[in-house]
BALOBA-1460 file (C-alpha; in Angstrom, 3 decimals):
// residues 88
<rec num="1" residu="x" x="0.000" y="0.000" z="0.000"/>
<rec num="2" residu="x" x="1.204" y="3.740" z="-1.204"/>
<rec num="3" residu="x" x="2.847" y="5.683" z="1.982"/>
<rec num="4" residu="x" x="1.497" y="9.237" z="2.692"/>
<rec num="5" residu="x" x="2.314" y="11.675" z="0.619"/>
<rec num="6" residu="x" x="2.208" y="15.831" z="0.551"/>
<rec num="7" residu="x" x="1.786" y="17.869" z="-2.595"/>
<rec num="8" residu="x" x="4.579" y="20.295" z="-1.309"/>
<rec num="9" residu="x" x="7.092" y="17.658" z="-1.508"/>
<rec num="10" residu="x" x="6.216" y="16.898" z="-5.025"/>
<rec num="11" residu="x" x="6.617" y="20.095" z="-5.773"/>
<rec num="12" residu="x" x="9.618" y="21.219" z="-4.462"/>
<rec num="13" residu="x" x="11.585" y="18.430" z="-6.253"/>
<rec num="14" residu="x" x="10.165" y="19.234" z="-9.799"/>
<rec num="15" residu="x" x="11.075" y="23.278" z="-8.889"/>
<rec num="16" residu="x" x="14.376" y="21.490" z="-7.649"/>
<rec num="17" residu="x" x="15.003" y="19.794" z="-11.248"/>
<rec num="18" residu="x" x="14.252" y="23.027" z="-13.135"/>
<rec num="19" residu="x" x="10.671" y="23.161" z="-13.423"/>
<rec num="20" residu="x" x="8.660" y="25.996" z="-13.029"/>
<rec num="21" residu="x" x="5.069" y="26.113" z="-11.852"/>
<rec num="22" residu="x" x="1.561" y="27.101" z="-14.549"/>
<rec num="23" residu="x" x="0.190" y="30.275" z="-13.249"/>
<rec num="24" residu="x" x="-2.857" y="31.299" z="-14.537"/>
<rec num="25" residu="x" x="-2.880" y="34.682" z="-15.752"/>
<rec num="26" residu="x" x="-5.781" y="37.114" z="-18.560"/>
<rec num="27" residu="x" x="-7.362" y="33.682" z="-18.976"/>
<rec num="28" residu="x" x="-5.439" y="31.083" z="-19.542"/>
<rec num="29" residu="x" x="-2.687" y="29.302" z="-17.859"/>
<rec num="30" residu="x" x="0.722" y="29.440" z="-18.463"/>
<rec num="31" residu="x" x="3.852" y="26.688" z="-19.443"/>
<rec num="32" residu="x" x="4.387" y="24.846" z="-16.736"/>
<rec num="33" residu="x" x="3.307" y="22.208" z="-14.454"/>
<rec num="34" residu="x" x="0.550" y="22.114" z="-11.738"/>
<rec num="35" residu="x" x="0.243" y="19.787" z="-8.175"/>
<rec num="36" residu="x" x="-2.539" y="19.031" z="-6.194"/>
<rec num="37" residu="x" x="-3.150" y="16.722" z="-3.367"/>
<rec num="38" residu="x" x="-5.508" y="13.754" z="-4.615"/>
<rec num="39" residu="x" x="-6.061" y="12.682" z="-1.308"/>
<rec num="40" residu="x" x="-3.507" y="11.209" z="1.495"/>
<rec num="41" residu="x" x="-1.756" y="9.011" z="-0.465"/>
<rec num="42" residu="x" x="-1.984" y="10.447" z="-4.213"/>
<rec num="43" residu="x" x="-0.725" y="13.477" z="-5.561"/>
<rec num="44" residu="x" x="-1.579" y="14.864" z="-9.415"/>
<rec num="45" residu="x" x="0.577" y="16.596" z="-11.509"/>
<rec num="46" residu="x" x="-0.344" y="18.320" z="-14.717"/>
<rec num="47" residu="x" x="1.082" y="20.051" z="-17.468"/>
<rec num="48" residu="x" x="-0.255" y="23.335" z="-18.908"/>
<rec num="49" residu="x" x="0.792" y="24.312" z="-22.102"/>
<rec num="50" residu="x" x="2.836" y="23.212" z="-25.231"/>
<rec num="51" residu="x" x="4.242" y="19.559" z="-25.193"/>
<rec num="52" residu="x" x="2.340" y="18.204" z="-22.778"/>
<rec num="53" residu="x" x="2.800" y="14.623" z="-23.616"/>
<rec num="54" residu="x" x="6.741" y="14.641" z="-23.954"/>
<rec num="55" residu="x" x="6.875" y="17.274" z="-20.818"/>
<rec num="56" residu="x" x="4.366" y="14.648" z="-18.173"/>
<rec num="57" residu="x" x="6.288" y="11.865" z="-19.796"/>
<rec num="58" residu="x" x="9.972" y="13.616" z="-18.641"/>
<rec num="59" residu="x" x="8.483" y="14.258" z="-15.112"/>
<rec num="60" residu="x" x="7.380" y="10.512" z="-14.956"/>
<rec num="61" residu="x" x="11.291" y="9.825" z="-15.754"/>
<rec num="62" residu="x" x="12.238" y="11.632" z="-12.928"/>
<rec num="63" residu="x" x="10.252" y="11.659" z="-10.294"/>
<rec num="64" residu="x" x="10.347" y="7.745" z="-10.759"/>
<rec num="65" residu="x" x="14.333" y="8.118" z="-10.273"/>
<rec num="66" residu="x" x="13.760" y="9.535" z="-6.983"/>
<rec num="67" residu="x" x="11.456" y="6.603" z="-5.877"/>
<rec num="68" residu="x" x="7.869" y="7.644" z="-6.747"/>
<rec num="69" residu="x" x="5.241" y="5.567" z="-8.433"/>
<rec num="70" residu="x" x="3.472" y="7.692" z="-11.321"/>
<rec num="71" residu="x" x="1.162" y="6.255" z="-13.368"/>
<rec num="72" residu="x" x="-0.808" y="8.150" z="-16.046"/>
<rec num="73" residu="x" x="-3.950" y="7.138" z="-15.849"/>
<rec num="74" residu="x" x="-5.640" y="8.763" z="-18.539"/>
<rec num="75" residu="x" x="-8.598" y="8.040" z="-20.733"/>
<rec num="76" residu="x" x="-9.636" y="9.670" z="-24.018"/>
<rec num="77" residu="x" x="-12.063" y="12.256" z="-23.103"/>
<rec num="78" residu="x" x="-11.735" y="12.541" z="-19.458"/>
<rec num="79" residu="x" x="-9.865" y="16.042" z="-18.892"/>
<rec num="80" residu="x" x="-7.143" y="17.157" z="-18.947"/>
<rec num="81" residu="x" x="-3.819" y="14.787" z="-18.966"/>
<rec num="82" residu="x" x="-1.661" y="13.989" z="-15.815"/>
<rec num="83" residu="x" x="-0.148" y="11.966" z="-13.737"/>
<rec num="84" residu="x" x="-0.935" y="10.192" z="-10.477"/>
<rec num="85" residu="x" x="2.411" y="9.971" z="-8.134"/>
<rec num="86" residu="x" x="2.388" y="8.137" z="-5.179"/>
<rec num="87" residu="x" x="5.200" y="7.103" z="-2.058"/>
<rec num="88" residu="x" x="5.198" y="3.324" z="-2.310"/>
């Protein structure tokens, strides 16, 4: 079963490898990625903006090097894509 987990840690490791968060701003959001806490033990990351696919599939790559589960479990036609990270 997946350990706790907090979005903040998440976070600061992806800020820590060079990424920089989406702010939305007049509308829309801007390049970058997004966190939120799924519940205890899930955390979801998104990407906003250009290259999404290659950009989720690069965090996957790393935040699996420093010992997170991600799966993306994304359908056709449910929202937006992402990624669910947990602490095994």
């Amino acid at each position: 079963m997946a350990r706790r987990i907090k979005t903040a840690d998440v976070e600061r490791l992806l800020i820590d490898l060079g990424h920089e968060f989406s702010e939305f701003e007049a509308g829309e959001w801007d390049p970058g990625f997004r966190a939120v806490q799924g519940d205890t033990r899930h955390v979801f990351v998104f990407w906003d903006g250009p290259g999404e696919a290659e950009q989720l599939e690069n965090i996957t790559e790393e935040l699996r090097a420093a010992g997170y589960g991600v799966v993306a479990p994304q359908r056709a036609g449910e929202g937006p894509r992402h990624l669910e990270v947990t602490r095994p």
